[in-house]
C-alpha positions as CSV (number, residue, x, y, z in Angstrom):
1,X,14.8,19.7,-14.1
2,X,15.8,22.1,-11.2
3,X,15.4,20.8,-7.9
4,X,13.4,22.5,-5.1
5,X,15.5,24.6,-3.1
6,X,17.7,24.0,0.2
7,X,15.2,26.2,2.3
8,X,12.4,25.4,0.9
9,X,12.7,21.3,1.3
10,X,13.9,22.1,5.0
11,X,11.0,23.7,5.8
12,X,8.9,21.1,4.1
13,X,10.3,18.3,6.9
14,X,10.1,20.7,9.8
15,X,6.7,21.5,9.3
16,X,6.1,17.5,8.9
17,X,7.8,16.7,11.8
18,X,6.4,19.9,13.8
19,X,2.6,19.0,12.9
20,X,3.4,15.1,13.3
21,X,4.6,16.3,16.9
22,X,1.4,18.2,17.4
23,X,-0.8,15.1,16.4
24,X,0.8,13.1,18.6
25,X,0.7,15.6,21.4
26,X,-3.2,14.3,22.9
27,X,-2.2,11.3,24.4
28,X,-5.6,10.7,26.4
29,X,-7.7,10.4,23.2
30,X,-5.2,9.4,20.1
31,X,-8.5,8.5,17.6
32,X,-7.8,9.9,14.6
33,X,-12.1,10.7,15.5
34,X,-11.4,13.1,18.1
35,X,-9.8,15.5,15.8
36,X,-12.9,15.0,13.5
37,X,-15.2,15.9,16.6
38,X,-12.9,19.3,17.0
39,X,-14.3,20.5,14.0
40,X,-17.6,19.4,13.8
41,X,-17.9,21.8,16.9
42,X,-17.0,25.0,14.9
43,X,-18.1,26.6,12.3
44,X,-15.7,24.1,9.8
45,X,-18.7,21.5,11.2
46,X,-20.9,23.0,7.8
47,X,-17.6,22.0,5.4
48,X,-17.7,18.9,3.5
49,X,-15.3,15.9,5.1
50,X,-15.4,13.2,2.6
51,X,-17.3,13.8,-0.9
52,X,-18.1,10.4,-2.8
53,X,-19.7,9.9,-6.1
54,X,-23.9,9.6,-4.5
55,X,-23.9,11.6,-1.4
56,X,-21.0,13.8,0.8
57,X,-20.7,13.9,4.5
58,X,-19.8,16.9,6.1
59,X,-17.2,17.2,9.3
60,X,-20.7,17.5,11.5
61,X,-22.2,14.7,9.9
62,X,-19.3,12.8,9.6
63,X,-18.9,13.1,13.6
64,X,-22.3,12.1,14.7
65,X,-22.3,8.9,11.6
66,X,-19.2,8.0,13.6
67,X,-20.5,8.2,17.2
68,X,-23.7,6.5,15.7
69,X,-21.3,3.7,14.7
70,X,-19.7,3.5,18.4
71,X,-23.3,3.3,20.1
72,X,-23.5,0.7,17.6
73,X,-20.7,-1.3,18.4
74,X,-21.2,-0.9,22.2
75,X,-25.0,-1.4,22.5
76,X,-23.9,-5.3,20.1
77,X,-21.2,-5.7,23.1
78,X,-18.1,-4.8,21.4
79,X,-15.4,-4.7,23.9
80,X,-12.2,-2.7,23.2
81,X,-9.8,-4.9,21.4
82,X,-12.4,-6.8,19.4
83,X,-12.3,-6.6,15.3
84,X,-14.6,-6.3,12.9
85,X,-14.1,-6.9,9.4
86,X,-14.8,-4.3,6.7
87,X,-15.5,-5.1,3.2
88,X,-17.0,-2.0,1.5
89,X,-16.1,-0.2,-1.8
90,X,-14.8,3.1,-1.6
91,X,-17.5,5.2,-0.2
92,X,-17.7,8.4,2.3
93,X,-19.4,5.9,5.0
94,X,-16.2,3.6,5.0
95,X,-14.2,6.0,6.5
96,X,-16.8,7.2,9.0
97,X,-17.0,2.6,10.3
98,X,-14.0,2.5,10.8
99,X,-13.7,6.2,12.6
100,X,-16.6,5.5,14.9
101,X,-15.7,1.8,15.9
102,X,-11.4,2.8,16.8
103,X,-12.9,5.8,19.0
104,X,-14.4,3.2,21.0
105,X,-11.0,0.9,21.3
106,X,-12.2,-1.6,18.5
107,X,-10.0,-3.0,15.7
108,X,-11.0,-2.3,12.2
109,X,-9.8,-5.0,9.6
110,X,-9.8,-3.5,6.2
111,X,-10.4,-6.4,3.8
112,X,-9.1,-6.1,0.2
113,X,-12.1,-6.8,-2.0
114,X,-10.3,-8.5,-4.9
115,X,-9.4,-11.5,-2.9
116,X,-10.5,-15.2,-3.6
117,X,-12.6,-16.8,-1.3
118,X,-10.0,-19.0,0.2
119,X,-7.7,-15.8,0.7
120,X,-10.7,-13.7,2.4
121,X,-12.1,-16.5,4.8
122,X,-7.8,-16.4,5.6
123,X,-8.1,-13.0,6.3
124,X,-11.0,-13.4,8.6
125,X,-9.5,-16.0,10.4
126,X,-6.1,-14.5,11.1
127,X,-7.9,-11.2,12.6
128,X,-10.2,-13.3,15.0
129,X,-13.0,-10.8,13.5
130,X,-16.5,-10.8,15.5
131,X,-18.2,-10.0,12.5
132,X,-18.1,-8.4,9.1
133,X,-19.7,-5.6,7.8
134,X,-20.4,-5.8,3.9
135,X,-23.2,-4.2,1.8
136,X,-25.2,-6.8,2.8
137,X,-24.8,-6.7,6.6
138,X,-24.7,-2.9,7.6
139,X,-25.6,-1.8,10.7
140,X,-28.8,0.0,11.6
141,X,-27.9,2.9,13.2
142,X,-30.5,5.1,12.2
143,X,-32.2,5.5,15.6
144,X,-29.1,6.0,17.4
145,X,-28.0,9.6,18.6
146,X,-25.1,11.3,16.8
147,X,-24.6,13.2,19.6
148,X,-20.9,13.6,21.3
149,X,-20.4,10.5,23.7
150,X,-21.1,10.6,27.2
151,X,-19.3,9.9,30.0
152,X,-19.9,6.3,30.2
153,X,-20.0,5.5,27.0
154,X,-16.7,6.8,26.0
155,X,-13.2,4.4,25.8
156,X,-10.5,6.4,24.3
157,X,-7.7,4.7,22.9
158,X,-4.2,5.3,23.8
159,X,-1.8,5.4,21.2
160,X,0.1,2.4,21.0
161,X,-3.3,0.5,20.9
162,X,-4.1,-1.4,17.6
163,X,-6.8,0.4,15.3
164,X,-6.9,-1.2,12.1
165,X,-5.5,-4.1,10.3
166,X,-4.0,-3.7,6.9
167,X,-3.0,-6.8,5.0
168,X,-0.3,-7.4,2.9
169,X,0.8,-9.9,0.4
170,X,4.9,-9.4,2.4
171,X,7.0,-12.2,0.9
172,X,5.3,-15.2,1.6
173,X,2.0,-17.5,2.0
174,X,-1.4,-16.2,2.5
175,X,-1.8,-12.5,3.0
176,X,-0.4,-10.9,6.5
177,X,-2.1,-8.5,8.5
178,X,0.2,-5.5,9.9
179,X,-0.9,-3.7,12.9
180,X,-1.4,-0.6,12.3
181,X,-1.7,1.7,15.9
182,X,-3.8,5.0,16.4
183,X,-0.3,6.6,16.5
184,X,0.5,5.9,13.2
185,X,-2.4,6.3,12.1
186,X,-1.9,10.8,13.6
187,X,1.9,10.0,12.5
188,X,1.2,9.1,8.9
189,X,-1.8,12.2,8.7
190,X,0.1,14.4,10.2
191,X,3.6,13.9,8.3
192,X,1.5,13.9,4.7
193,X,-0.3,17.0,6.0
194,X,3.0,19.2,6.5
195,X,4.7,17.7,3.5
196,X,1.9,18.7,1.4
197,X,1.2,22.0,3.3
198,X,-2.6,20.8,3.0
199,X,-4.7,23.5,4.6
200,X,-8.7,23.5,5.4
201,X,-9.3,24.8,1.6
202,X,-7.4,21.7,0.1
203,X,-9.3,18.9,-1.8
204,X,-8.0,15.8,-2.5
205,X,-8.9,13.5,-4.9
206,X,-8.7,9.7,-3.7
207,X,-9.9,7.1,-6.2
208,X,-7.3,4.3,-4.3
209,X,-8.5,1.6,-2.0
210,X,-9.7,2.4,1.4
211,X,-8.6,-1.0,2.0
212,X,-5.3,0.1,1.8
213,X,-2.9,2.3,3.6
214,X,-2.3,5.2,1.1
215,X,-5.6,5.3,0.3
216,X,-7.0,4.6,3.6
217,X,-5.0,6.4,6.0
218,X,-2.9,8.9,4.1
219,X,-4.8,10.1,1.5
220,X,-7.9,10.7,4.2
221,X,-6.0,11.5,7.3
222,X,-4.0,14.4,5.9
223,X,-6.8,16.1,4.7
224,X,-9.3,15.4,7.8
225,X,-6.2,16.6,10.0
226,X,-6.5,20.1,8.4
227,X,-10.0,20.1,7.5
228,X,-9.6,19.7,4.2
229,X,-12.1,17.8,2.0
230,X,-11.4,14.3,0.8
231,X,-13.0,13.5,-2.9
232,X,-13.7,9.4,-2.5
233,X,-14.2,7.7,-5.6
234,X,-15.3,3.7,-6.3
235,X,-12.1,2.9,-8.3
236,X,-9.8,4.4,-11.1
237,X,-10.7,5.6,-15.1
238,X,-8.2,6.5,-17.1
239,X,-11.0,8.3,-19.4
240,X,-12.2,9.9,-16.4
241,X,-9.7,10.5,-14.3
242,X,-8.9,14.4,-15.1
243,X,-12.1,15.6,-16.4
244,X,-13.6,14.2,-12.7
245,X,-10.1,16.2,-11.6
246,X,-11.2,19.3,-12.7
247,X,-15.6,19.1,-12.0
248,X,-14.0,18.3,-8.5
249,X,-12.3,21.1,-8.0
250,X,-9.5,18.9,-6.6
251,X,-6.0,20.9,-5.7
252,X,-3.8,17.4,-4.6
253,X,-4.2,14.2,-6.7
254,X,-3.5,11.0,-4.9
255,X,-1.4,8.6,-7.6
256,X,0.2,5.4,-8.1
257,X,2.6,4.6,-10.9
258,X,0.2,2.3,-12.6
259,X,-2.3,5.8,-12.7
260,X,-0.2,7.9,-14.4
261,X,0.9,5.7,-17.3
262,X,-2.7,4.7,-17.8
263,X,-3.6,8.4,-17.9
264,X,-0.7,9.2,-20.3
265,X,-1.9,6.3,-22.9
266,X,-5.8,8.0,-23.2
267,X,-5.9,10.8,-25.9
268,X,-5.2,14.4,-25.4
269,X,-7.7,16.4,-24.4
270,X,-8.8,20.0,-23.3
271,X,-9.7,18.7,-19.7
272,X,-5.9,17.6,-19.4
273,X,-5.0,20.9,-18.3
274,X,-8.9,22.4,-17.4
275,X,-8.1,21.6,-13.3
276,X,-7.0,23.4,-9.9
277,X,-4.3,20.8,-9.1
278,X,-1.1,22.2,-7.2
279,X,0.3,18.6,-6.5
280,X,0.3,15.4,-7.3
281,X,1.5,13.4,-4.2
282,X,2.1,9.1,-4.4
283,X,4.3,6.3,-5.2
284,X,5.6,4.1,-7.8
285,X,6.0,7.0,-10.6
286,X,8.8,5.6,-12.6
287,X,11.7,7.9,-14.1
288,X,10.3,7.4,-17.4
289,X,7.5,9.1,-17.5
290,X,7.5,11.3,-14.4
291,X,8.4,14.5,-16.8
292,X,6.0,13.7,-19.4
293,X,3.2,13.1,-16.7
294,X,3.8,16.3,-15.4
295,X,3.5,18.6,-18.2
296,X,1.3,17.0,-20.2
297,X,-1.0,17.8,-17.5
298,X,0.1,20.6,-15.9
299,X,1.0,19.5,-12.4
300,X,3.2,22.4,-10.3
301,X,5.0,19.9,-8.3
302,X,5.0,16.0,-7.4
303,X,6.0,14.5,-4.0
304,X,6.9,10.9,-4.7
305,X,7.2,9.0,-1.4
306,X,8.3,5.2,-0.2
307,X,6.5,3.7,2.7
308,X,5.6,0.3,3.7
309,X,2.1,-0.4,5.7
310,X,4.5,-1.8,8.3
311,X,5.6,1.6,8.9
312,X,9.3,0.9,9.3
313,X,10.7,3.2,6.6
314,X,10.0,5.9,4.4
315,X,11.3,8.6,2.2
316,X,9.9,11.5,0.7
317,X,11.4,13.1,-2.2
318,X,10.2,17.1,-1.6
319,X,12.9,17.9,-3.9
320,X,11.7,17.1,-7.1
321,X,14.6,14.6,-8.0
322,X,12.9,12.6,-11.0
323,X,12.9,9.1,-10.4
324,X,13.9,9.3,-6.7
325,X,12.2,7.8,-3.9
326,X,13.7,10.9,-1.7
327,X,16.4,11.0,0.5
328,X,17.1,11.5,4.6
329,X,18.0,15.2,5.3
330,X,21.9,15.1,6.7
331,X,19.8,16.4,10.1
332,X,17.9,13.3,10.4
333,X,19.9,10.6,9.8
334,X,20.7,10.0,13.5
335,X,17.0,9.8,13.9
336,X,16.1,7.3,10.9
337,X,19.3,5.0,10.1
338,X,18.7,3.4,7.1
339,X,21.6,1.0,5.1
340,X,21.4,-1.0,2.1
341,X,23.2,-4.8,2.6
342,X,24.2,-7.2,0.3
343,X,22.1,-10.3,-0.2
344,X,21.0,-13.4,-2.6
345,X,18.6,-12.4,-4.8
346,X,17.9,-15.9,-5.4
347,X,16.9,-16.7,-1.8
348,X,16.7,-13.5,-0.1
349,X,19.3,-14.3,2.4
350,X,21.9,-11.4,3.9
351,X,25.4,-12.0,3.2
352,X,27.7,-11.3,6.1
353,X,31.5,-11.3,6.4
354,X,33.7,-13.6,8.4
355,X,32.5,-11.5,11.7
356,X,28.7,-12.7,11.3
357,X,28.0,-8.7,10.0
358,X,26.2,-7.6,7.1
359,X,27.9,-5.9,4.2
360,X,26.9,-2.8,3.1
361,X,27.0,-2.0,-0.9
362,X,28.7,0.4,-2.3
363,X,27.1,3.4,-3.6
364,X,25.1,2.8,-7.5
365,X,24.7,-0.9,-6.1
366,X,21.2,-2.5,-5.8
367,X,21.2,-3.7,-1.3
368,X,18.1,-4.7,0.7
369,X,17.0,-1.9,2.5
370,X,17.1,-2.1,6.0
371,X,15.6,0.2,9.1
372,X,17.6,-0.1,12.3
373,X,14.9,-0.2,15.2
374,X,14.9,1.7,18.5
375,X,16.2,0.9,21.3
376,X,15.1,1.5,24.8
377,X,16.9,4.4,26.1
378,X,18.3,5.7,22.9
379,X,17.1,8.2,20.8
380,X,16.4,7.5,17.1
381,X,15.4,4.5,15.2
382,X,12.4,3.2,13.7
383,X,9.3,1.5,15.1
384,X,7.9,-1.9,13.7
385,X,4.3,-2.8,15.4
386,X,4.4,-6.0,13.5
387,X,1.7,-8.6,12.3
388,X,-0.8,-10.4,14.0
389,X,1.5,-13.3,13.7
390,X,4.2,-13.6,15.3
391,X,6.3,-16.2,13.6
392,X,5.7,-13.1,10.6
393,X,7.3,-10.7,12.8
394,X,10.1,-12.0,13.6
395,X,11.0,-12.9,10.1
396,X,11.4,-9.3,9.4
397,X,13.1,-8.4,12.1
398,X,17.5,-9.1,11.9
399,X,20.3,-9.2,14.6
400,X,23.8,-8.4,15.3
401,X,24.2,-6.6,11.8
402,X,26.3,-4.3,12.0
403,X,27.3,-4.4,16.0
404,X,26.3,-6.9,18.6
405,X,22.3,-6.4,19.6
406,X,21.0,-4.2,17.3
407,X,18.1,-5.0,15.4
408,X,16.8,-4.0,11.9
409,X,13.7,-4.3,9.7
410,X,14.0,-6.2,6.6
411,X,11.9,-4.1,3.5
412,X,12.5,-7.0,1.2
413,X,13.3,-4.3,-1.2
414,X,16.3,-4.1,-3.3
415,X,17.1,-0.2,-3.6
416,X,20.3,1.5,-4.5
417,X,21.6,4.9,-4.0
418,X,23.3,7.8,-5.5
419,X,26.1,9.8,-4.9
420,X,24.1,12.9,-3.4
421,X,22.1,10.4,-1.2
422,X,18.8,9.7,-3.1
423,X,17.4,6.2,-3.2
424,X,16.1,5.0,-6.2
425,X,13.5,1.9,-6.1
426,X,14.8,-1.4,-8.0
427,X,13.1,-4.8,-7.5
428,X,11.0,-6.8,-5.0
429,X,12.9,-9.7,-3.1
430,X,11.5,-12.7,-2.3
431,X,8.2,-14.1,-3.3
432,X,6.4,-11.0,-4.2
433,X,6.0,-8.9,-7.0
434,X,3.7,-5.8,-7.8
435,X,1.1,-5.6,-10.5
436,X,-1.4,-2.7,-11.5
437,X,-0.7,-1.7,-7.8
438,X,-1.2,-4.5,-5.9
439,X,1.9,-6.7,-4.2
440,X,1.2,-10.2,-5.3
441,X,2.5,-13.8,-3.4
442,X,4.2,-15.5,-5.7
443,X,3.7,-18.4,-2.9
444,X,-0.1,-17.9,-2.7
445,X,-0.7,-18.0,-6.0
446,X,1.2,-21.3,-7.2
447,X,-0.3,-22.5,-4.3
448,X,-3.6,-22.4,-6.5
449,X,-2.3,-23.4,-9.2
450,X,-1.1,-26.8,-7.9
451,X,-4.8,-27.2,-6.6
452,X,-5.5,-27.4,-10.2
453,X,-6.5,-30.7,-12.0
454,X,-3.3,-31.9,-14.0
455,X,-1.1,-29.5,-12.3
456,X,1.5,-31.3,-10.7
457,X,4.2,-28.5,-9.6
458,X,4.4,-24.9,-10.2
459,X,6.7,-21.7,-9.6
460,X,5.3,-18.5,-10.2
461,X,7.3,-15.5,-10.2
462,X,6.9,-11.5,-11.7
463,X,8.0,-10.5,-15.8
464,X,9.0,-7.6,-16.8
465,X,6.9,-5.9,-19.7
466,X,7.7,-3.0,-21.9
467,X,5.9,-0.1,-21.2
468,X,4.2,-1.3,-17.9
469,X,4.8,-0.3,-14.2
470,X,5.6,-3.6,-12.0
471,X,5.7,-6.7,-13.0
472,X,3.4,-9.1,-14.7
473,X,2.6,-12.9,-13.2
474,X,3.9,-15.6,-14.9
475,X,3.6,-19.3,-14.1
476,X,5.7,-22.5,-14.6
477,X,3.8,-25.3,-14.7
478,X,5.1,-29.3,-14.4
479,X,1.4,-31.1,-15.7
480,X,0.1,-34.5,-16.5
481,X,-0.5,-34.8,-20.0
482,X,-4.0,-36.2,-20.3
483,X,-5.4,-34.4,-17.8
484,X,-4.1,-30.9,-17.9
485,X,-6.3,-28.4,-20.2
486,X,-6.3,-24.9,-20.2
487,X,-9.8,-24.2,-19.6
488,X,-9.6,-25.9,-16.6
489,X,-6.6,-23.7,-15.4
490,X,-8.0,-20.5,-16.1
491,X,-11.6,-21.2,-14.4
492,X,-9.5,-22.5,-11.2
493,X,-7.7,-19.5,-11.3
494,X,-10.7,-16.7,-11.8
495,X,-12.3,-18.2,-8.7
496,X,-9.4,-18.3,-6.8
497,X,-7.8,-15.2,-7.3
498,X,-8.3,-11.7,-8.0
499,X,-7.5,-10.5,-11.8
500,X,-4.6,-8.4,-11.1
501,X,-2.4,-12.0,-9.3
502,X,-4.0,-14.6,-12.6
503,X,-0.5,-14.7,-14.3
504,X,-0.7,-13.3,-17.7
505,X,2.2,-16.0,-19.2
506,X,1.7,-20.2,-18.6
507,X,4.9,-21.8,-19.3
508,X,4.7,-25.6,-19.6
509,X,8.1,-27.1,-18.2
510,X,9.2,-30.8,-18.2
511,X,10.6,-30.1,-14.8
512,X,11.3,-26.9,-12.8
513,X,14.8,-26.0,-12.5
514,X,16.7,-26.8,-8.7
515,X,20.1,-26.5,-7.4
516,X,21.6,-29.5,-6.0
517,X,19.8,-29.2,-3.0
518,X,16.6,-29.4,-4.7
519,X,16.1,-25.6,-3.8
520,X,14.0,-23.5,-6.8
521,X,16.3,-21.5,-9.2
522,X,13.6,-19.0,-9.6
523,X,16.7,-16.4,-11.0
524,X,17.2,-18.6,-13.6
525,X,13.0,-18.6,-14.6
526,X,12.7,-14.8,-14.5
527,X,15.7,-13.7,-16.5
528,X,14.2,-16.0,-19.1
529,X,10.9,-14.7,-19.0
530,X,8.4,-15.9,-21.6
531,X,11.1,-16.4,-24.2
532,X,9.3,-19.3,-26.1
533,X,12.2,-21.0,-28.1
534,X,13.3,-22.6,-24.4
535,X,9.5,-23.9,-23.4
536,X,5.9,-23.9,-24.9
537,X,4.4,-20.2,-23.0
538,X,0.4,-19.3,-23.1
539,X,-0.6,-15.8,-22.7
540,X,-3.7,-15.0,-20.9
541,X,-6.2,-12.8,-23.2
542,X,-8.3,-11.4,-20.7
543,X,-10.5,-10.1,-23.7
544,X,-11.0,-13.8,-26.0
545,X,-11.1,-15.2,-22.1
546,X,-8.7,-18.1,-22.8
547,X,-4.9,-18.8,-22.9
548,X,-3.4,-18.8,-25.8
549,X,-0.3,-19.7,-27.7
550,X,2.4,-16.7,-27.0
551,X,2.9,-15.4,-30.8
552,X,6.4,-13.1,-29.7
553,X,4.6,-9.7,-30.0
554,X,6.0,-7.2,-27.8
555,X,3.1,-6.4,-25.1
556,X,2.1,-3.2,-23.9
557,X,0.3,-2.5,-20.1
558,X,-3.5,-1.9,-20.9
559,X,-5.7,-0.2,-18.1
C-alpha cells in the first residue's frame, strides 16, 4: 500500500501544531467552554454540537446547558479546585457537566462505569470528590439562566489548572487517576482537529466511553474546536455499527482495534459501503486486519495514533504505514525525544551499563518506550502532569538515563522500530494487559481473587488468543481443597469486577512458580498459557455462566 506523500504528511503536522498553537493562544480563559460560547454567539449557535441516540444539543443549547451547570455548581458552593464525580452513560448532557463545571475552575472525575464496587468507592476516595453526579442524582438546573456568565460569577481557569481526572489501570494496584489540565485538554482537540483537517461540516461518530480520554476528550474536542458535530452513542454494535454510520451521515469514525475486528466478523452487507466516511481515525488497529478493514468498507484513509491519558507521548501515523503506530517527522525530533531501552520483561526494571545509563536497543528490537521531559530553560521535551498520587508519579518518572539529570517518562510499553523510523506497538510491561479496550491490573484483579473463599494465592496475567485484539485474563490459582468451588469464584468475581478484567482461563497450580528470591516468574506462566497437559485450566463460558473444563479448542474473540 502506497504511503501518503512527503508534502502532504508535512502539511498534516504543521496544521496540527499551527491550530494546537492557536488553541493554546487564550491564556485568560483556557476552558475548552469558551470556545463553545464563541459559537453559540454566531450564526454556527443553530448547528448541532453533540447528537445522541434520544435528543441533540446544539452549540447554543449546549452553551447555556453548560452555564446552567456552572450556576449550579456555584449557587451548591463549589469552589475552584473542588471535584465532582461523574458516572453517566454516554449521552450529549455528559459532555455539557463536565464543560459547565471546568469553566468555573472545578475538577471533573470521569468514573469508568464497569468498575466493581470496591474499585469505584477507590476511585471516589483518591479524587477527594464532593459529590457524584449519576442518573439518580442530577442536578436541577432547570430554573437557572443559560445566559453568558456575569462578571461575578465568572472564574476562568488558566491553563495549567487541573480539569478532569481520567483513571487508569497504569501497572499497578487499584486504578490511578492522571491529571488531565485545561491545556491538554485545547492540546489534544486541537492537534486531532489539524491531523484530521476536521472542518465545521464534519461529523463524527463516537460510540467510545466518555469516561475515557479518546472518547472523552479527543473524539469531542476536535470536532467542538471546529464546530463540527459530535454523533454520541451509549456503547458499541457490531450489527449496528455501519448502518448507524451511514443514517448518521457520519464523515470520521472514532475506532479501537477491538471495533474493527468485531465489525469484520458480522456478515457482509449493503450498508458496509452505503456511508459518507472520509476517515477512520483511533488506535489499536493491528497489521492484520488494517487492509481488510479498510476495503471491505470503503474507508479513504486511517490515522492510527499512540497516546497515553498521561499525555507524555504520542505518534500519529498520517502516512498510512499499515501496522505503524507513526513516526516523529526528522523536524521534530528535537522537540519530542523519544528512545526505546532495554529492560526485564519479567520485572520491568531498565537495564543500564557499567556507567548507571540505560541502553538503547538496536533497531527491529522490542525497548520500553521512553519520553525525555522538559527542562526549565530548554526548548523541547515532553510534559507529564502526573497522578493525584504522588508516590504514582514518581514511579514513572527515571533519572540520569542517558546523561546526568535528565529525566524521562516510563510508557510501560514495549515497542520497537524500523529502519525508516516507524514504531510499531508490541506488549504491555508490567502488571497490565488490555482486553476488549480496556487496560486491566493484573494486581487488582488477583487481589479479588485471593479475597475468595478457598483461594489461597493467585497470579493473574494477560493470554494471547488467536484472532483477538489484546490479551485475554488468565488466573493461577494455589486453593484449599475442600473449600475451593468454582461457583463461588465466579460469583466473587462478577461482583467484584467488570466483565472485560473476569479472567477467561482458571489454572489450578500446586504452587506458583518463584525465583530464589521468592519473586513471581510471571514469564514463565504467560509463555505457557492455558496449555492444559502442565496444570488442570477452566475456561469461563460467559454464555453456560460457569467455568468449565478447557477442552483444547482453539478460541476465537466474540463481541
Amino acid at each position: 500500500m502506497q504511503l501518503r506523500n512527503n508534502t502532504l504528511v508535512t502539511r498534516d503536522w504543521a496544521r496540527a501544531i499551527r491550530f494546537t498553537q492557536h488553541l493554546l493562544a487564550h491564556r485568560e480563559d483556557a476552558a475548552l467552554a469558551r470556545l463553545v460560547h464563541d459559537l453559540a454567539g454566531t450564526p454556527a449557535g443553530a448547528e448541532p454540537a453533540l447528537i445522541g441516540t434520544s435528543h441533540s444539543l446544539s452549540y447554543a443549547q449546549l452553551s447555556a446547558q453548560a452555564n446552567r451547570y456552572a450556576r449550579w455548581a456555584l449557587d451548591e458552593g463549589f469552589a475552584a479546585g473542588d471535584v465532582v464525580a461523574l458516572d453517566l452513560v454516554n449521552q450529549p448532557e455528559y459532555v455539557a457537566i463536565w464543560l459547565g463545571f471546568t469553566q468555573v475552575g472545578c475538577i471533573v472525575a470521569l468514573l469508568n462505569r464497569n468498575l466493581g464496587p470496591d474499585a469505584k468507592e477507590h476511585c471516589l476516595k483518591t479524587a477527594g470528590a464532593k459529590r457524584a453526579i449519576d442518573a439518580a442524582n442530577m442536578p436541577e438546573i432547570a430554573s437557572l439562566s443559560g445566559d453568558p456568565l456575569g462578571e461575578n460569577e465568572r472564574r476562568p481557569p488558566r491553563p495549567n489548572d487541573r480539569a478532569l481526572l481520567i483513571y487508569t489501570s497504569g501497572t499497578t494496584g487499584m486504578p490511578k487517576a492522571v491529571n488531565i489540565t485545561h491545556a491538554r485538554i485545547l492540546e489534544w482537540s486541537g492537534w486531532f482537529a489539524g491531523m484530521m483537517e476536521a472542518t465545521s461540516s464534519d461529523r463524527l461518530y463516537n460510540c467510545l466511553p466518555l469516561y475515557h480520554s479518546v472518547g472523552g476528550i479527543v473524539a469531542i474536542g476536535s470536532m467542538l474546536a471546529v464546530g463540527g458535530t459530535a454523533i454520541v452513542r451509549e456503547r458499541f454494535s457490531a450489527s449496528r455499527f455501519w448502518p448507524d454510520v451511514a443514517a448518521s451521515k457520519a464523515t470520521i469514525v472514532q475506532y479501537i482495534g477491538e471495533l474493527c475486528r468485531y465489525s469484520l466478523a458480522t456478515p457482509a452487507s449493503e450498508s458496509d459501503m452505503r456511508h459518507q466516511v472520509r476517515l477512520a481515525v483511533g488506535n489499536g488497529l493491528s497489521k492484520e486486519i488494517w487492509t481488510s478493514f479498510k476495503e471491505r468498507f470503503a474507508i479513504p484513509r486511517i490515522l492510527e495514533f499512540y497516546a497515553a491519558s498521561e499525555g507524555a507521548v504520542s505518534f500519529t501515523n498520517c502516512e498510512g504505514k499499515v501496522g505503524s503506530l507513526g513516526r516523529v517527522p526528522a523536524f521534530l525530533r528535537d522537540r519530542f525525544p523519544v528512545a526505546l531501552v532495554e529492560c526485564d520483561q519479567d520485572t520491568g526494571e531498565l537495564l543500564r551499563a557499567p556507567d548507571g545509563h540505560c541502553l538503547r536497543v538496536p533497531i527491529g528490537k522490542p525497548g520500553e518506550a521512553i519520553a525525555q521531559l522538559g527542562a526549565n530553560g530548554k526548548r523541547g521535551g515532553a510534559h507529564f502532569d502526573g497522578y493525584t498520587d504522588s508516590q504514582s508519579t514518581n514511579a514513572k518518572i527515571l533519572s540520569n538515563v542517558f546523561e546526568a539529570g535528565d529525566r524521562w517518562y516510563r510508557t510501560g510499553d514495549l515497542l520497537r522500530q524500523d529502519e525508516d523510523g516507524f514504531y510499531y506497538f508490541v506488549d504491555r510491561l508490567g502488571d497490565t494487559f488490555r482486553w476488549k479496550g480496556e487496560n486491566v491490573s493484573t494486581t487488582e484483579v488477583a487481589l479479588v481473587a485471593r479475597q475468595c473463599r478457598g483461594v489461597l494465592d493467585a497470579a493473574v496475567y494477560g493470554v494471547a488468543i488467536p484472532g483477538a485484539d489484546g490479551k485475554a485474563g488468565m488466573a493461577a490459582l494455589v486453593v484449599e481443597q475442600g473449600v475451593f468451588d468454582f461457583a463461588t469464584l465466579r460469583s466473587h468475581l462478577k461482583a467484584q469486577l467488570p466483565a472485560y478484567a473476569r479472567p477467561m482461563f482458571v489454572r489450578l497450580c500446586p504452587a506458583l512458580p518463584a525465583t530464589g528470591t521468592f519473586r513471581l516468574r510471571k514469564t514463565e506462566l504467560v509463555q505457557q498459557g492455558y496449555n492444559k497437559s502442565i496444570d488442570p485450566v477452566w475456561f469461563n463460558d460467559e454464555r453456560k455462566e460457569a467455568f468449565l473444563p478447557y477442552d483444547g479448542a482453539i478460541l476465537t474473540a466474540r463481541p
